[in-house]
N, C-alpha and C positions, 0 to 999 in steps of 0.2 A: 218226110217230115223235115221242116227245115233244123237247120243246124243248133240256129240259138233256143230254140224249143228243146231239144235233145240234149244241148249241154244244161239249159237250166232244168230240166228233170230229173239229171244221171245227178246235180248236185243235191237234190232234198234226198232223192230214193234212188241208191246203186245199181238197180235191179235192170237187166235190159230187157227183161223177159214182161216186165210188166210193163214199159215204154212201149213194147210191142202190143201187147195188151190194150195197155188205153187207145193207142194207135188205130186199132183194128176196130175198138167199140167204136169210136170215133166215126170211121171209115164206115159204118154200118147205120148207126144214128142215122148220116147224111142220108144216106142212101135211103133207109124205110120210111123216113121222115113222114109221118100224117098230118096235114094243114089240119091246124085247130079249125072248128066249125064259127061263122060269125058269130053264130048264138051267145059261144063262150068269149070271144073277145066283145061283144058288146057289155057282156056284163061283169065287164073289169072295172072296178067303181073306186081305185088306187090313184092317186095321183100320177102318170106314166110320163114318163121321158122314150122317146122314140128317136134314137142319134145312128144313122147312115151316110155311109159316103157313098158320094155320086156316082162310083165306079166300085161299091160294093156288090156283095153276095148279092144281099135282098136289093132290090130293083128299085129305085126310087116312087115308081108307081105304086105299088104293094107297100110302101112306109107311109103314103099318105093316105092309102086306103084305111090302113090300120087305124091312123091316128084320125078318120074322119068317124070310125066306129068306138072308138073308146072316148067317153064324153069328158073324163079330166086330164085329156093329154097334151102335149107340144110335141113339136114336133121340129128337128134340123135335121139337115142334109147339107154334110161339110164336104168341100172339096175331096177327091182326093179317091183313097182306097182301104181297104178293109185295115180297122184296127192301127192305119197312120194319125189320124185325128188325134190318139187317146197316148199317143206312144208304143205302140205293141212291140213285143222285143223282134219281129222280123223288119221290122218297119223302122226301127232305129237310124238306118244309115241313110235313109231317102232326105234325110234335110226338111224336111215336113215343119212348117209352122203352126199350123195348125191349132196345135194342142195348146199354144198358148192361151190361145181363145175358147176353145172347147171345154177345157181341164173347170177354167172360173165359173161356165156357163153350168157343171155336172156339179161346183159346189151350190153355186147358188138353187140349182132346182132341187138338190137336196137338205140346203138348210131352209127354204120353206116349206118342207117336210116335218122339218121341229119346231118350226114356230108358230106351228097348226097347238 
């Protein structure tokens, strides 16, 4: 696990028993992971924001797939790598711009969500 993960969880909850815990669920999630069926992401009828990086988990191929099945979605793919875009606290120190541009783009697709 990386470190700044570890530190910022020992700070909400002391427990290292349960860091290992989530750890492990975590660690297992991945692993058994069942791809939802098209079915169900065709009939996601939500407004969707679909945000990856080009050298993310999910594959750039597989994010526009998604977003060609969900018929109220957008869809970016920002340079970079998982969870740099947005700030993630492992990604802190890469110097990533990124998130300048990403951060206005996650307000704005969520205040035309209230202005609905």
């Amino acid at each position: 696990m990386p470190e700044e993960l570890k530190e910022a969880y020992l700070q909400v909850s002391p427990n290292p028993a349960g860091l290992q815990a989530m750890h492990d669920k975590d660690a297992k999630r991945m692993v058994n992971f069942k791809d939802i069926p098209d079915e169900q992401i065709k009939s996601i009828k939500a407004p969707t924001l679909i945000i990856i990086a080009d050298q993310d988990v999910v594959q750039p191929e597989h994010a526009i797939e998604m977003h060609r099945q969900i018929a109220n979605s957008e869809l970016a793919i920002i340079p970079g790598v998982h969870g740099e875009y947005i700030e993630e606290i492992t990604t802190l120190k890469s110097n990533s711009k990124e998130a300048h541009f990403v951060i206005p783009m996650l307000e704005s697709f969520l205040d035309k969500g209230r202005t609905k």
